[in-house]
C-alpha positions as CSV (number, residue, x, y, z in Angstrom):
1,X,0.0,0.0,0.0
2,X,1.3,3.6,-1.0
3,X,0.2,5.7,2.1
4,X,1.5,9.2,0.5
5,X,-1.3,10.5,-1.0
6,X,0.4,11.8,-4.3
7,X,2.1,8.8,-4.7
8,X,-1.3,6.7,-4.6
9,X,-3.2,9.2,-7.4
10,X,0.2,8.8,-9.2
11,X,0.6,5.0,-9.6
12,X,-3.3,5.1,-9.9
13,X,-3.0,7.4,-12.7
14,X,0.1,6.1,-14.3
15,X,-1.5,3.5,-16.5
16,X,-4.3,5.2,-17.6
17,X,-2.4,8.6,-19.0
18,X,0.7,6.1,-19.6
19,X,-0.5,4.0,-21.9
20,X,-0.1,6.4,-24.7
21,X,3.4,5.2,-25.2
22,X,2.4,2.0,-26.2
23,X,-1.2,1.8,-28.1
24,X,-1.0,0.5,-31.7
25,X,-3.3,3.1,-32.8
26,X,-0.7,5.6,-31.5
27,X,2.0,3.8,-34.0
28,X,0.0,3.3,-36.4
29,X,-0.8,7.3,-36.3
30,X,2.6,7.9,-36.3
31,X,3.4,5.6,-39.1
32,X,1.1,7.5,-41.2
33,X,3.1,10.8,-40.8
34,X,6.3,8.8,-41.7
35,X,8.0,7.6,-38.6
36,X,8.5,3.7,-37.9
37,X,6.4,1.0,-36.3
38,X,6.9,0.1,-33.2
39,X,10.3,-1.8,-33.7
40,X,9.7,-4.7,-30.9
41,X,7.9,-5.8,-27.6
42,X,8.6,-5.4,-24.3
43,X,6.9,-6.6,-21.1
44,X,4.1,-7.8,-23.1
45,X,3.4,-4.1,-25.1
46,X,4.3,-2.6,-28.3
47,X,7.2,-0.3,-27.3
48,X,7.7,3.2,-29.4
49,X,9.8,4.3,-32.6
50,X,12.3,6.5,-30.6
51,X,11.7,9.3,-33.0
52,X,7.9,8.8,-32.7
53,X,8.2,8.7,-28.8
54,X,10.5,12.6,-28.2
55,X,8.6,14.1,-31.1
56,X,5.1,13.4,-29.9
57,X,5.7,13.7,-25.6
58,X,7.7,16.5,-27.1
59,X,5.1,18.1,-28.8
60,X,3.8,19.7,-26.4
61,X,6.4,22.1,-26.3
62,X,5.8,23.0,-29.9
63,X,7.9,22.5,-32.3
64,X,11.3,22.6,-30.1
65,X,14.9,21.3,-30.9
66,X,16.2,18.3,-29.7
67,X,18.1,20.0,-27.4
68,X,15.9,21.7,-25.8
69,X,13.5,18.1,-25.5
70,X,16.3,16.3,-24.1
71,X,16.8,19.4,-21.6
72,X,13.4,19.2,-20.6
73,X,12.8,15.2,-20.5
74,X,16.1,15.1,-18.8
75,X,17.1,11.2,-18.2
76,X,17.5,10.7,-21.5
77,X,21.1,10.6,-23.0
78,X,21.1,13.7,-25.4
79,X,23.0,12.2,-28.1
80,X,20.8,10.1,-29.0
81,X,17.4,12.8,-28.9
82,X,18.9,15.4,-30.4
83,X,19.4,14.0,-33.5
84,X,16.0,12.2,-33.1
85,X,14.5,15.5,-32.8
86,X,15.8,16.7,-35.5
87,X,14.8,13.6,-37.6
88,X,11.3,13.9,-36.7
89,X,11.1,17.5,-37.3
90,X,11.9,16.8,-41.0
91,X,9.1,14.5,-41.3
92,X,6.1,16.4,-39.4
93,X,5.0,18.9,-36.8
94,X,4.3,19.5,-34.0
95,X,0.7,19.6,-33.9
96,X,0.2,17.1,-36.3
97,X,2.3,14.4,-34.1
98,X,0.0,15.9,-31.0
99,X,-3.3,15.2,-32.8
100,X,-2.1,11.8,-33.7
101,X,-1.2,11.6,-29.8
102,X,-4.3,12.5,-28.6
103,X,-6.2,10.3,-31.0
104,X,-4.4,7.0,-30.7
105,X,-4.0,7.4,-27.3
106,X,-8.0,7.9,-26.6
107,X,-8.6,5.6,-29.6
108,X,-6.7,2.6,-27.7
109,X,-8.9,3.6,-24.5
110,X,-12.2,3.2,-26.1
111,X,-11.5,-0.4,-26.9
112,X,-10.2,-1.3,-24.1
113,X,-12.2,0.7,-21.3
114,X,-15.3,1.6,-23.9
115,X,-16.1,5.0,-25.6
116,X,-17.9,6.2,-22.2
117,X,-16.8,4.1,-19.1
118,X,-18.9,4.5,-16.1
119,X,-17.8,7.6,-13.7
120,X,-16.1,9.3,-16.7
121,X,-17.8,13.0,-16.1
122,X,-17.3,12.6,-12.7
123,X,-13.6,11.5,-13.3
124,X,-13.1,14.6,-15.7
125,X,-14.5,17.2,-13.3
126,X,-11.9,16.1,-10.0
127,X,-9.0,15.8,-12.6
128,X,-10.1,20.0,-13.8
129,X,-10.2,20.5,-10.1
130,X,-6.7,18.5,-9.0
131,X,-5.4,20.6,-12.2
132,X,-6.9,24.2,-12.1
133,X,-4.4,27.1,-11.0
134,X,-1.3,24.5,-10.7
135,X,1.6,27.2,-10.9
136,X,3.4,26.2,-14.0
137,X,6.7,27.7,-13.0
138,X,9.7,25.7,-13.5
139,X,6.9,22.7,-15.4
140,X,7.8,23.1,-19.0
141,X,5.9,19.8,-20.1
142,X,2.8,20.6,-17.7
143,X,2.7,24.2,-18.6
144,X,3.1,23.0,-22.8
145,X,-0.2,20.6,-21.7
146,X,-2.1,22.6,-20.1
147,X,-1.6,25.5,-23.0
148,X,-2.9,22.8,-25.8
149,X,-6.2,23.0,-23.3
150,X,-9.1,19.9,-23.9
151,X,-11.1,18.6,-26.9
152,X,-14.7,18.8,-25.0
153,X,-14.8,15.2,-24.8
154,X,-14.8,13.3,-21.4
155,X,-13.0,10.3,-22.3
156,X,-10.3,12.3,-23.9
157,X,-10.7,14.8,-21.7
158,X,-9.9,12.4,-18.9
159,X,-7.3,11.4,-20.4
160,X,-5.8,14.4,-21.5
161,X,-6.0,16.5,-17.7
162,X,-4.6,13.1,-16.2
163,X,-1.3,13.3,-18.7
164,X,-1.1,17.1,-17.6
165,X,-0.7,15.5,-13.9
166,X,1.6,13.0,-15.2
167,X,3.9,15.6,-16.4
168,X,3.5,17.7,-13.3
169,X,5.2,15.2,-10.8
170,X,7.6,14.3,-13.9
171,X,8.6,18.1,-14.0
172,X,8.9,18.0,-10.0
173,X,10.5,15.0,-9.9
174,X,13.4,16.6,-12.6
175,X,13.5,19.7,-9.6
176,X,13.9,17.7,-6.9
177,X,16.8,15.2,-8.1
178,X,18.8,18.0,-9.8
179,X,18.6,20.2,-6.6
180,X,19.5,17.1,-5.0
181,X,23.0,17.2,-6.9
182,X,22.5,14.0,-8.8
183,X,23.1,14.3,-12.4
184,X,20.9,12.3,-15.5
185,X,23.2,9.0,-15.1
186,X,23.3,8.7,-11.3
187,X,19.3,9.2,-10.9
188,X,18.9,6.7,-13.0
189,X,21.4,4.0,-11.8
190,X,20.4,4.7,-8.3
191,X,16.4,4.8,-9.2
192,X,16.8,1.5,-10.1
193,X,18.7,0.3,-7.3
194,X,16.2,2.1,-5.0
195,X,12.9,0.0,-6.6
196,X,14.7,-3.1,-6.8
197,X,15.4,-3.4,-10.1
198,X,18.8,-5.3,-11.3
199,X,21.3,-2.7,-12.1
200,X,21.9,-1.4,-15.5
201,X,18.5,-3.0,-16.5
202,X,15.9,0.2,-16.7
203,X,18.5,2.8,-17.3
204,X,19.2,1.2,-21.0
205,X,15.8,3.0,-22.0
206,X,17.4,6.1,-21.5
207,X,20.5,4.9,-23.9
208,X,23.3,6.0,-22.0
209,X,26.6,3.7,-22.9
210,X,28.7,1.3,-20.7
211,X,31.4,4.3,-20.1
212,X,28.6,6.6,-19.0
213,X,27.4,4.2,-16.7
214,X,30.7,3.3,-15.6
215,X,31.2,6.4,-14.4
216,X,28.3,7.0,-13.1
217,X,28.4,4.2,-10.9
218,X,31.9,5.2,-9.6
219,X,30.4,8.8,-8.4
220,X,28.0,7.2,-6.5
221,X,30.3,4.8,-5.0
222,X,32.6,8.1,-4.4
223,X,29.5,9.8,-2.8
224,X,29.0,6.4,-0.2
225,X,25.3,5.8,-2.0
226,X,25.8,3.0,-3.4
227,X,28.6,0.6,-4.6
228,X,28.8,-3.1,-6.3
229,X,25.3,-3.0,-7.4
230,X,24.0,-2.7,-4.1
231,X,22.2,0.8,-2.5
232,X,23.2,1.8,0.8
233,X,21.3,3.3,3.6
234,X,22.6,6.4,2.7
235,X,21.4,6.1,-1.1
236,X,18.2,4.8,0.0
237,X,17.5,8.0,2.5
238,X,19.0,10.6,0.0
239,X,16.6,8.9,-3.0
240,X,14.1,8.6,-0.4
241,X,14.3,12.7,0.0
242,X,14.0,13.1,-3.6
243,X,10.5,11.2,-3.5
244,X,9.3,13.0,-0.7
245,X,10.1,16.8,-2.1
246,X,8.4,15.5,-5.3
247,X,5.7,14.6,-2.8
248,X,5.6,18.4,-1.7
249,X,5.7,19.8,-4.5
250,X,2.4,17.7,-5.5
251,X,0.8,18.7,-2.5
252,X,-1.0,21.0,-3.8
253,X,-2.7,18.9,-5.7
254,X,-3.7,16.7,-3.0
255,X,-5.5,19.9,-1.3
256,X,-7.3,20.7,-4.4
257,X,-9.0,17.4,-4.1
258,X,-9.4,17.1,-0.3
259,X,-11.9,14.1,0.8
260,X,-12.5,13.3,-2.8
261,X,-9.0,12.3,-3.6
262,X,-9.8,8.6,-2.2
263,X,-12.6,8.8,-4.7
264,X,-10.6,9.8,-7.7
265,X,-7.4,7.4,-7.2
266,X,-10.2,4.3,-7.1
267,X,-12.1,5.6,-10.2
268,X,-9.2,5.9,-12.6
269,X,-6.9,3.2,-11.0
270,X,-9.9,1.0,-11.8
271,X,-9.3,1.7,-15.0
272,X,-5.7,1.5,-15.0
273,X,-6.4,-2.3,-13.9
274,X,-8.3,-3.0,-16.8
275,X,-5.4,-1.4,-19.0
276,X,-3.0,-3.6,-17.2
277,X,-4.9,-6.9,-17.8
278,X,-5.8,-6.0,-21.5
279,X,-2.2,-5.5,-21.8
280,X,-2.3,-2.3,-22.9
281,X,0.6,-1.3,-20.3
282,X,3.5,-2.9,-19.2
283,X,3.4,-5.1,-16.1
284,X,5.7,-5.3,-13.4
């Protein structure tokens, strides 16, 4: 049981506005503006063309350079996005790539979940609520969201406001681990260590190379928060911290919603367990 009560909307949430990265409509969308399928599975989903994946997330920072999406998304290694970016860019835009977002994503929950599943108004009107008058200061993907508004549709809609709170913990989250002196490499490598993953296993998504990790690894070992693929209490309290400043910085978010917060993490992680089972995110 998550007892922090951001955390619980966020894991609740995460499948439902997640699952955007791997719906087959969503590839197939993109596939229609020129990028590649999805080029393999992965934990039982379809996983993203990497082009595809920082152009449309990316999108809703209009039509930025790769350098500037690989500032913002942060863990990722920007060698590899930049030029990514910049392939992307030559084949679309930005708003087409966002409509084609938008509609695969929604399209890929209405056959899973139904065009109107029960509780959807009431879903849409606490996820306005948990969202309305967020300051977007220091949230670049949050503030790009919420600027690109809603469609007037409650299942999209639903979707759509829970992806802006999505991107508002991600955005935190960036804050708190770079004021925490930890750099993209060592976030990651320690993250992993911190959820129990096996080292150097997650972190690969994020493309960095052995010599990166390498090193990494050695600053953290320097630092005494971890060492031989193994965290140390001292990792585990300083990653810990990082958690829970993501957790203030979401608290205003759980005071928008007062009592009905309970109400709203049930409703849409119902609906991320549907998701889960119709395999249209990742498990485990």
């Amino acid at each position: 049981m998550i007892a922090e009560p951001s955390r619980a909307l966020s894991s609740a949430i995460e499948p439902f506005a997640g699952q955007v990265y791997f719906a087959p409509e969503c590839h197939r969308g993109y596939a229609a503006l020129g990028f590649g399928p999805s080029p393999a599975t992965s934990g039982g989903v379809e996983i993203p063309d990497i082009p595809a994946y920082f152009c449309s997330r990316g999108s809703a920072l209009g039509q930025a350079p790769g350098a500037v999406i690989a500032a913002t998304f942060a863990v990722f290694n920007p060698a590899v996005v930049v030029p990514a970016v910049e392939y992307g860019w030559t084949l679309t835009d930005a708003p087409s790539i966002r409509a084609a977002r938008t509609e695969g994503s929604v399209g890929q929950l209405s056959r899973v979940l139904g065009a109107a599943p029960e509780g959807v108004q009431r879903a849409v009107q606490l996820l306005s609520r948990a969202v309305d008058g967020l300051s977007v200061a220091g949230k670049p993907l949050f503030a790009g969201l919420v600027a690109d508004g809603l469609v007037g549709e409650p299942l999209a809609d639903a979707w759509l406001l829970a992806d802006q709170l999505r991107e508002f913990r991600g955005d935190a989250h960036v804050n708190a681990w770079d004021a925490a002196g930890f750099d993209a490499v060592e976030i990651g490598l320690i993250t992993e260590l911190y959820l129990g993953f096996p080292p150097r296993t997650y972190i690969r998504t994020r493309a960095w190379s052995d010599e990166q990790l390498t090193a990494g690894e050695a600053r953290l070992a320097e630092r005494g928060l971890a060492r031989d693929g193994t965290i140390t209490d001292a990792g585990r309290a300083a990653r810990e911290a990082i958690e829970t400043a993501t957790d203030a910085a979401c608290a205003p978010i759980v005071a928008r919603l007062g009592e009905d917060l309970e109400e709203l993490t049930a409703l849409v992680g119902g609906w991320s367990a549907q998701l889960l089972a119709a395999g249209a995110f990742p498990k485990g």
